[in-house]
N, C-alpha and C positions, 0 to 999 in steps of 0.2 A: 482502491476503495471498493467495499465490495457492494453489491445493491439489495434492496430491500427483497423482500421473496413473499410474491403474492398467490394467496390461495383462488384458484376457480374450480370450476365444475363444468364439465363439458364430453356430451356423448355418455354419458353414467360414469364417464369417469371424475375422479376429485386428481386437478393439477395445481403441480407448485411451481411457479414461473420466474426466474430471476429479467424476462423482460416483460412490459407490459401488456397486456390484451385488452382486444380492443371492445369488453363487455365487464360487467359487474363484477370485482371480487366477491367470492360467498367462501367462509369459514371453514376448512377442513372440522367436522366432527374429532373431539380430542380424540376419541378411541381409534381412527383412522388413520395409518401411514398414505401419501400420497401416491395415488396407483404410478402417473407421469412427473418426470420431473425435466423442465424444461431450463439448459445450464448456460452459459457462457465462456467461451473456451474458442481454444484452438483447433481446426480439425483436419483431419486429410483431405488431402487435397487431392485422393484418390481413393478407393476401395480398392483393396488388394488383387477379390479373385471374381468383379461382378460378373455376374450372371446376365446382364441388360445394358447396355448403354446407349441413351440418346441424349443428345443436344446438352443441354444442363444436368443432367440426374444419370445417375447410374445406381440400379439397385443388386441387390441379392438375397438371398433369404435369411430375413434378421437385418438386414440394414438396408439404407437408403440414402443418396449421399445428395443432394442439391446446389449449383452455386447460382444467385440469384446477382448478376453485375450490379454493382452500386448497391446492393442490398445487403447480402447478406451470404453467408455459406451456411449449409445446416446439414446436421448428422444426425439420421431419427434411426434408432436401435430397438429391436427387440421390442418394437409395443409396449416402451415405457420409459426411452430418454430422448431429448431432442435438444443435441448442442449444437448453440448458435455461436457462429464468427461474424459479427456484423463488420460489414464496409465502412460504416458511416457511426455518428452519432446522435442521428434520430432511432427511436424505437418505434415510429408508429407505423413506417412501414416495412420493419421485421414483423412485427405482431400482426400487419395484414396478412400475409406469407405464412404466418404460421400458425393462423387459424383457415387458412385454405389445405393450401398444396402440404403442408407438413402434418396436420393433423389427419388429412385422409389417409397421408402415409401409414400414420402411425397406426391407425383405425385398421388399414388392411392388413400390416402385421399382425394383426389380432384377430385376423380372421371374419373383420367384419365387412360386410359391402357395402360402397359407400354409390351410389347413384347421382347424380347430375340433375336434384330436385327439391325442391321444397315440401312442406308436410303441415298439416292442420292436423287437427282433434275434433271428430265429429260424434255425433251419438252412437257411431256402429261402428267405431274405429278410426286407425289412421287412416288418412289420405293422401297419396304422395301424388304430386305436379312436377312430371320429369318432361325433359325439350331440352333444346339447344340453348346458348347465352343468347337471349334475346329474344327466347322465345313465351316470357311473360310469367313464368314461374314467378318472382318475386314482387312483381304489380298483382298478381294473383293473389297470391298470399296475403298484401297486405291489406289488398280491398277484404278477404275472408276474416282478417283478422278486426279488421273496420267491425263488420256483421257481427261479431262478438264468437268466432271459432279460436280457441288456443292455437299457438304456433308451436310445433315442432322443432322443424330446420330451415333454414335458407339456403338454398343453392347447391350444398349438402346433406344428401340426408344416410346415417349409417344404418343398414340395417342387419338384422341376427336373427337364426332361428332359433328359439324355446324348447324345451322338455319337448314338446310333443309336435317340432317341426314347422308348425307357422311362425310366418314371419312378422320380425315385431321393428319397430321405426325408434332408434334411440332419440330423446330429448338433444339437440345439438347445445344450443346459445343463446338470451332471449334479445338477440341483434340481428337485423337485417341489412341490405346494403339495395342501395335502389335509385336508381337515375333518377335527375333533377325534373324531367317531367312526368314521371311516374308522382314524385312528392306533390310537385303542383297540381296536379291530378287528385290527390286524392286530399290534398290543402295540409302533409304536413311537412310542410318547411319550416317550424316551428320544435320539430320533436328531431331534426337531421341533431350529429352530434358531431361533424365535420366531415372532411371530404374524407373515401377512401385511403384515395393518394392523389396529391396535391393537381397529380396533371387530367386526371378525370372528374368530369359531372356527375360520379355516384358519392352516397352521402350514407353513411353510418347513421341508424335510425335502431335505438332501444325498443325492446316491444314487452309491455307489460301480462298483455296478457297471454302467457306461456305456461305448456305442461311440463313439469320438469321432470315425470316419471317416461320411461318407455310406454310404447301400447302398439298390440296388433293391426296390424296391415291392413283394411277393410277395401281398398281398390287404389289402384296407379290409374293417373291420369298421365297419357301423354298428348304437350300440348302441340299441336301442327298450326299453319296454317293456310291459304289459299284466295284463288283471287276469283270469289264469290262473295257477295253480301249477307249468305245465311250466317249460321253456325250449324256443324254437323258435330251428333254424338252418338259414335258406336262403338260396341264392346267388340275386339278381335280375337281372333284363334288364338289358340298354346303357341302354334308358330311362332305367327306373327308377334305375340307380346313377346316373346323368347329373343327373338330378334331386336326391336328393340328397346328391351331391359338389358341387353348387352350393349346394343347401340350408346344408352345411356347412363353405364355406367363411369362413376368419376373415373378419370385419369386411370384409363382400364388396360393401357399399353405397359404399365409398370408391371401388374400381377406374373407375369412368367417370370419376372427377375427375383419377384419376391418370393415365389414358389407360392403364390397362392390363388392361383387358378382351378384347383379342386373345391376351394372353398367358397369362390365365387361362383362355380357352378353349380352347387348344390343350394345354393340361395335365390340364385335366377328361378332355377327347375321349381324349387317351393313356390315360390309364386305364383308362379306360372298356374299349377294345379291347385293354388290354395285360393288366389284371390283375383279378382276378375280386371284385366288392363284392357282401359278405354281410352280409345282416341276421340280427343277434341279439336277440332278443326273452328278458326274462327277467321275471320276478313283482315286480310294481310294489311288493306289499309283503308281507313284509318283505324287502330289500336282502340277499339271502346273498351274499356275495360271496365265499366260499370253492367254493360249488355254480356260482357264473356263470362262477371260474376255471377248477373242473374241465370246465366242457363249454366251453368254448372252447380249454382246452387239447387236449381230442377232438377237434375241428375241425382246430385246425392238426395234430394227428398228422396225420389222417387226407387232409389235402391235399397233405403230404410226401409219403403213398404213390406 
């Protein structure tokens, strides 16, 4: 029996999905062929000549092969197919998987860099909030997004450079994903659309208001934090942002299998020189996220000026 085939839109790209995702179908434009086409099939149970291998994944240049136990197997080729062999017969936690770990795959086939951050739309450009899981990028986000700033990406954000070498933040998905007290927090348990995956406290949360065009890079946030009661915010050297914008690129140990470590570094290096990475440091505990919004909203005032 064969299944329906849903159009989305994700990263500038338009995808045709024979499993479902876990955000809005939006219409392929008639005059448009689908850039991705995401299939269901049988796949190898190996890559012939990888280039990389660790633990689950094994890539090479042009492919990239995943088995995900109890989930799923997937094979993402060439920056524009991704056949799924599911385990099981739920879809909701294939379509988690393969809006994470397989779509960046695919994204860095393509030569795009995918970072370990979330992204807003402010008056002077993008904003990206890169850190570690846990380090408040997406309670970030969605308090900014409370304030009335468009959202970009959550937890992924891809970035490209333009004609003239700055770097621009593509539009990812307008869904976020955010632990059960982050929502309490911010009072929406109301707008959750279910769990992740059934054995964690994160919660699938639609976000209306979303840029669905790209836009240039206006400053990286990375977030730290420390066991003081201030907040501390300062702008760091080329080095040091060079360090870690590497530090925090997604899933950045695949790129030598994929052969695309030139391409990742010519995207660090822009930034690096094109846009300024600030560290924020805020009090390890407890987690105010309403005090870490206000002064990072101080910030970006005050770099409008």
């Amino acid at each position: 029996m064969s299944r329906p085939l849903r159009d989305y839109r994700a990263y500038g790209l338009w995808v045709r999905s024979a499993i479902a995702l876990p955000f809005v179908p939006v219409p392929v434009p008639p005059a448009r062929e689908p850039e991705v086409t995401v299939r269901i099939g049988a796949t190898a149970e190996a890559l012939p000549a990888p280039a990389d291998k660790r633990g689950l994944w094994e890539a090479a240049p042009g492919a990239f092969l995943m088995n995900v136990p109890g989930i799923a197997r997937y094979l993402v080729t060439d920056g524009r197919d991704i056949l799924v062999e599911p385990h099981g017969d739920s879809d909701h936690d294939v379509g988690v998987f393969l809006t994470g770990s397989m779509f960046s795959a695919l994204l860095q086939q393509r030569g795009v860099t995918t970072f370990h951050a979330s992204a807003i739309e402010t008056d002077s450009g993008a904003v990206l909030f890169a850190g570690h899981s846990g380090s408040g990028k997406s309670s970030l986000l969605a308090a900014l997004v409370e304030r009335g700033y468009p959202m970009l990406a959550d937890d992924v954000a891809g970035v490209v450079l333009d004609a003239g070498g700055h770097p621009v933040v593509l539009s990812a998905f307008p869904n976020m994903r955010l632990w059960a007290n982050a929502l309490d927090e911010l009072g929406w348990r109301k707008r959750a659309r279910g769990k992740v995956r059934e054995a964690l406290e994160k919660y699938l949360v639609p976000v209306e208001r979303f840029r669905a065009e790209p836009l240039a890079v206006h400053a990286v946030c990375v977030l730290t934090s420390h066991h003081r009661e201030d907040f501390e915010v300062e702008t760091v050297s080329r080095a040091v942002a060079f360090q870690w914008l590497y530090k925090h690129t997604y899933r950045k140990r695949r790129l030598r299998g994929l052969g695309q470590q030139p391409a990742h570094f010519r995207t660090v290096t822009a930034m690096v020189r094109r846009v300024p990475v600030v560290r924020v440091a805020r009090p390890a505990y407890p987690f105010r996220l309403d005090a870490l919004a206000d002064r990072v909203e101080q910030h970006l005032r005050e770099m409008h000026r």
